[in-house]
C-alpha positions as CSV (number, residue, x, y, z in Angstrom):
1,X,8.6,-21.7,8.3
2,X,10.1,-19.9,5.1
3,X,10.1,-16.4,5.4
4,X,7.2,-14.2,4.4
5,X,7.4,-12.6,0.8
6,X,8.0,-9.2,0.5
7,X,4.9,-7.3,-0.7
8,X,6.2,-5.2,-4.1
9,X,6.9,-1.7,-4.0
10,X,4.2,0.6,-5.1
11,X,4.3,4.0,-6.8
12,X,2.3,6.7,-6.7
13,X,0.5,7.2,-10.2
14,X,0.3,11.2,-10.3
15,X,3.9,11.4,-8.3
16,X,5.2,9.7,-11.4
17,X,3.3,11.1,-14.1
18,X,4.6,14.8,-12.6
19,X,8.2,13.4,-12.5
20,X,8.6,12.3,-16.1
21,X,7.0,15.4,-17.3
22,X,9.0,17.7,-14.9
23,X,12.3,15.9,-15.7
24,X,11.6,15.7,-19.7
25,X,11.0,19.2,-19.2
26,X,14.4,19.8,-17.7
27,X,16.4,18.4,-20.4
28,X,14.4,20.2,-23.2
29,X,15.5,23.6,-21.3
30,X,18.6,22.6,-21.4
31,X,18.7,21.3,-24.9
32,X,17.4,24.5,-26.3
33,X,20.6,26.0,-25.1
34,X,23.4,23.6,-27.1
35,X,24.9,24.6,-29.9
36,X,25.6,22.5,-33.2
37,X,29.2,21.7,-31.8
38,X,28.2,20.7,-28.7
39,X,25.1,18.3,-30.2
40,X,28.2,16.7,-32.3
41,X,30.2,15.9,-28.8
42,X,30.6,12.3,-28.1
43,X,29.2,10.5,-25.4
44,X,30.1,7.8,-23.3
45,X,27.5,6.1,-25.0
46,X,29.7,3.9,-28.1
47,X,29.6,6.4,-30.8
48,X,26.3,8.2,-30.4
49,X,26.9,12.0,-30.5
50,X,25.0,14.6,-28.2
51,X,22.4,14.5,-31.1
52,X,21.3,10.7,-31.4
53,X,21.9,10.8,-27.3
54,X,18.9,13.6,-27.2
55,X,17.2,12.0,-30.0
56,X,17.4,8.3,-27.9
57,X,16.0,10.0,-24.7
58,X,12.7,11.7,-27.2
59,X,12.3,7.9,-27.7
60,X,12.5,6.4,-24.9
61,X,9.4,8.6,-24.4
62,X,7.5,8.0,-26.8
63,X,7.5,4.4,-26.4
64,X,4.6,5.1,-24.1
65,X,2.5,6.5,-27.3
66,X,4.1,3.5,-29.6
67,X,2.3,0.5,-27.1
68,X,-0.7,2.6,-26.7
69,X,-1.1,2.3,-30.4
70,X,-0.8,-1.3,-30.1
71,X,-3.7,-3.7,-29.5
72,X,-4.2,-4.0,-25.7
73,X,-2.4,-7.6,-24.4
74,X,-5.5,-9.6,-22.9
75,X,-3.3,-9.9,-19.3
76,X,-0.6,-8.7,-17.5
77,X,2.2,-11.5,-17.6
78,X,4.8,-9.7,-16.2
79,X,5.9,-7.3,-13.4
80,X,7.6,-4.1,-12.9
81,X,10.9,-6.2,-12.2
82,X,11.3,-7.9,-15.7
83,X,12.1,-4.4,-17.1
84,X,15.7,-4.2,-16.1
85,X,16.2,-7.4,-17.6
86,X,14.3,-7.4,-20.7
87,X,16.1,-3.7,-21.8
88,X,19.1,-5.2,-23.5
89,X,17.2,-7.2,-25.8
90,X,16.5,-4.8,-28.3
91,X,20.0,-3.2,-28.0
92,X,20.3,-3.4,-32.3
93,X,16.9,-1.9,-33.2
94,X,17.1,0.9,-30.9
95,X,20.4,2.0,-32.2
96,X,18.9,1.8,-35.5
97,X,16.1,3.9,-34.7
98,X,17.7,6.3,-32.8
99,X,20.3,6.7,-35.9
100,X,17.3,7.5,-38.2
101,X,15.5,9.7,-35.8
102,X,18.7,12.0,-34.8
103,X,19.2,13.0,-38.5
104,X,16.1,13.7,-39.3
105,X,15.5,15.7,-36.4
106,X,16.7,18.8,-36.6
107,X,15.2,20.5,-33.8
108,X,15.7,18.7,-31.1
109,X,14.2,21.2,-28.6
110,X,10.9,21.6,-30.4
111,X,11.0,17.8,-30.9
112,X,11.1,17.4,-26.8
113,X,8.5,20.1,-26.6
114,X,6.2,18.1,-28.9
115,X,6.8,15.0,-26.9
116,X,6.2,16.2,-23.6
117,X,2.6,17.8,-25.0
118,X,1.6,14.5,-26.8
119,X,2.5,12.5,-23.4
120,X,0.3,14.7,-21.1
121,X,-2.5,13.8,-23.8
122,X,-2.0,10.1,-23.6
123,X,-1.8,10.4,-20.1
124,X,-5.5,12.2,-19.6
125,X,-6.8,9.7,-22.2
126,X,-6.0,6.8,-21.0
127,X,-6.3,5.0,-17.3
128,X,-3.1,3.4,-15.8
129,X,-4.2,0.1,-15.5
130,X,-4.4,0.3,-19.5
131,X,-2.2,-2.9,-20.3
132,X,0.7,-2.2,-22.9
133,X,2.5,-4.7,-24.9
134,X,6.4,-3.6,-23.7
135,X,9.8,-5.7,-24.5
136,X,9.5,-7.2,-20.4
137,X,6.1,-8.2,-21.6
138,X,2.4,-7.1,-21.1
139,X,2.4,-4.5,-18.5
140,X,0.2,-1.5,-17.2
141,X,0.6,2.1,-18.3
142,X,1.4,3.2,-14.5
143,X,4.1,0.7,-13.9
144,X,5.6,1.2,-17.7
145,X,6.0,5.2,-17.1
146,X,7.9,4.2,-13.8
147,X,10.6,2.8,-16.2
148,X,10.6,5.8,-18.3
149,X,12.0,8.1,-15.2
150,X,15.0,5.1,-15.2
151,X,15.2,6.2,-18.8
152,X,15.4,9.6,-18.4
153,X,17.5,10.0,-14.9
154,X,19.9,8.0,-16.5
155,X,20.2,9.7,-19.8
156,X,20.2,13.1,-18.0
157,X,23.3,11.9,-16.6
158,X,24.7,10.8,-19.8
159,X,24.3,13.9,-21.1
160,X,25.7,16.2,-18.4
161,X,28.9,14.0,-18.6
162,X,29.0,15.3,-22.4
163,X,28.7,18.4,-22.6
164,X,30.6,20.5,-19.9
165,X,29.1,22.6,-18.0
166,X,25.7,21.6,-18.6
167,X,23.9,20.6,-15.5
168,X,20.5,19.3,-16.5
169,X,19.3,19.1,-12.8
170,X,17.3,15.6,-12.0
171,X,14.2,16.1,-10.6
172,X,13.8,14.6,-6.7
173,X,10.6,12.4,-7.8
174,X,12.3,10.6,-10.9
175,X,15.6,10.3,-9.1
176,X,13.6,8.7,-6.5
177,X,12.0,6.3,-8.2
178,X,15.0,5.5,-10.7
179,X,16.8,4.5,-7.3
180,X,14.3,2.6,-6.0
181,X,13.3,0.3,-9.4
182,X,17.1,-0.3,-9.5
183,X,17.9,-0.9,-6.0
184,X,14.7,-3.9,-6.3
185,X,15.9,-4.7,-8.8
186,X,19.3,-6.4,-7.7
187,X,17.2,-6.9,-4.7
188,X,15.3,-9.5,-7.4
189,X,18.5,-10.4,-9.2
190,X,20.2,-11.9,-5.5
191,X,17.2,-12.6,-3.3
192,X,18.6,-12.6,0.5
193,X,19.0,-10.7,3.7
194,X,22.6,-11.1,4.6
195,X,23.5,-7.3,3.2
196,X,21.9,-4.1,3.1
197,X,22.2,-1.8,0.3
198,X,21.7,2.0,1.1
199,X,20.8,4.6,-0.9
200,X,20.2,7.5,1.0
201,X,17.4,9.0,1.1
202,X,15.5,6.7,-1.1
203,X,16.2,3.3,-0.9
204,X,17.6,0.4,1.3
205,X,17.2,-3.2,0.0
206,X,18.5,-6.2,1.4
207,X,19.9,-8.9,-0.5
208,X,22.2,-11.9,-1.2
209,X,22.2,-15.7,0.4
210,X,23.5,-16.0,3.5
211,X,22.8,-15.3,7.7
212,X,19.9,-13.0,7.7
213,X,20.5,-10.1,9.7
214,X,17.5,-9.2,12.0
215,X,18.5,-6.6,14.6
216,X,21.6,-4.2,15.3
217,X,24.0,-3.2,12.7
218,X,24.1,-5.5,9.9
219,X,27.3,-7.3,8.7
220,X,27.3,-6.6,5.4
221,X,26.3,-3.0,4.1
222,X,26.8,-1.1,1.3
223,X,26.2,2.3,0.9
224,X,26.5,4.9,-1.9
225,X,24.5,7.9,-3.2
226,X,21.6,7.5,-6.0
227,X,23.4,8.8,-8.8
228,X,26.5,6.4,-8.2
229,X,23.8,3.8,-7.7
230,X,22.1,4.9,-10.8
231,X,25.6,4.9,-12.5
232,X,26.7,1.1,-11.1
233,X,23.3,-0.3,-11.8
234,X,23.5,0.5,-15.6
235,X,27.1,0.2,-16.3
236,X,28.2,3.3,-16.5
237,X,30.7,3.2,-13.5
238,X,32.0,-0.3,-12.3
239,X,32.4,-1.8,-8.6
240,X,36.1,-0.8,-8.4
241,X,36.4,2.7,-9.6
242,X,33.2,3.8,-7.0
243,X,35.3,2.0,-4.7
244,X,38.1,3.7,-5.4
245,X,36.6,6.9,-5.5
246,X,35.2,7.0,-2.6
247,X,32.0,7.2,-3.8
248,X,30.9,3.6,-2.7
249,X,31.3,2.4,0.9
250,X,31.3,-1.6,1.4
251,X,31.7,-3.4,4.6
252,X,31.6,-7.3,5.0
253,X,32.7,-10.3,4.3
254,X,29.2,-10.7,1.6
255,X,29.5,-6.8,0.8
256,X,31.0,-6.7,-2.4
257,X,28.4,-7.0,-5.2
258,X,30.7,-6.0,-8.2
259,X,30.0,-9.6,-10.0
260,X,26.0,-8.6,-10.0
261,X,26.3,-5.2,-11.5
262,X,25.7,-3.6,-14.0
263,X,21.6,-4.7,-13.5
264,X,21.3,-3.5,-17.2
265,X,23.5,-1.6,-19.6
């Protein structure tokens, strides 16, 4: 008999809502503070400054407002899982629109402010099983704003490794969930049970072909902390370097997931 399915991961809908808003909040504070030098710094991100890197994370936002103005899809035909792998996609356009919305932007805190107001709007006004039209495909309004705290740990991170001494702190709710999407997410990408992935204290997925393990220590684990995970999972560190770093620990002969990573980038 094939094994049972594993039921998808759920989310709690006001958990969620409260950890987009608290960690959009966060870097607003903290972009209030930069100065015109330090919104010039580059990034790790090609040649986006600190201003189209603020500007990119305002949009990533607002792409909740953008499919809410859309006509609403007539079903659902995809799942919370198609996100990680639809995002490159529309790599060239959202360069372009970043580009156009950095320089004429040129208050970037008020612009986050004005954001974070508009969402809590949309959010009152509409239900989350609302069904937007998204780049994975037609999905609800609850699932899409899990995606946006994958948008906005990640770019948090991004720009704390630009400017020095920044320290945007990531709120423990959108870390969370960030970890968890991603970690299903290769989960999804290398079905299996012959290695556990850990992500302590949020997630632990098993994945990849092989002997499933079923009691006792596994034979194959990995196990790293979220922001590495978040950091592997979209490229910005590779398999080697966490390795080398310490920051990644991989046992086992099926342990070493380098060739699946980065999930998206």
């Amino acid at each position: 008999m094939p094994p049972a399915r594993k039921r998808p991961r759920t989310y709690d809908p006001a958990r969620i809502r409260a950890a987009v808003l608290a960690q959009l909040g966060a870097v607003r504070e903290g972009v209030r503070t930069l100065t015109p030098g330090q919104l010039a710094l580059p990034t790790r991100l090609g040649d986006w400054t600190v201003r189209e890197l603020v500007a990119h994370i305002g949009m990533a936002v607002t792409a909740v407002g953008r499919s809410l103005e859309l006509p609403e899809p007539a079903r659902q035909d995809a799942v919370l899982l198609d996100w990680p792998r639809a995002i490159a996609s529309n790599a060239a356009a959202i360069d372009e629109f970043t580009r156009r919305l950095a320089a004429g932007t040129p208050d970037l805190g008020a612009y986050l402010g004005d954001i974070g107001r508009t969402l809590e709007r949309q959010l009152d006004e509409h239900p989350g099983t609302r069904l937007l039209a998204t780049n994975a495909g037609a999905l609800p309004l609850a699932d899409y704003l899990v995606t946006r705290t994958v948008e906005l740990v990640v770019h948090t991170d991004d720009l704390n490794a630009a400017v020095p001494g920044l320290e945007v702190p990531h709120d423990r709710q959108a870390l969370a969930a960030a970890t968890r999407l991603l970690a299903d997410a290769l989960a999804a990408r290398a079905p299996g049970g012959s290695t556990e992935v850990r992500v302590p204290p949020y997630a632990v997925v098993q994945c990849v072909e092989g002997p499933r393990h079923t009691r006792g220590t596994p034979p194959n684990v990995v196990e790293t902390d979220p922001l590495t995970w978040v950091r592997l999972a979209t490229g910005r560190l590779s398999w080697h370097d966490a390795l080398e770093s310490a920051r990644l620990s991989a046992s086992g002969e099926r342990a070493d997931l380098g060739a699946l990573l980065p999930l998206m980038a």
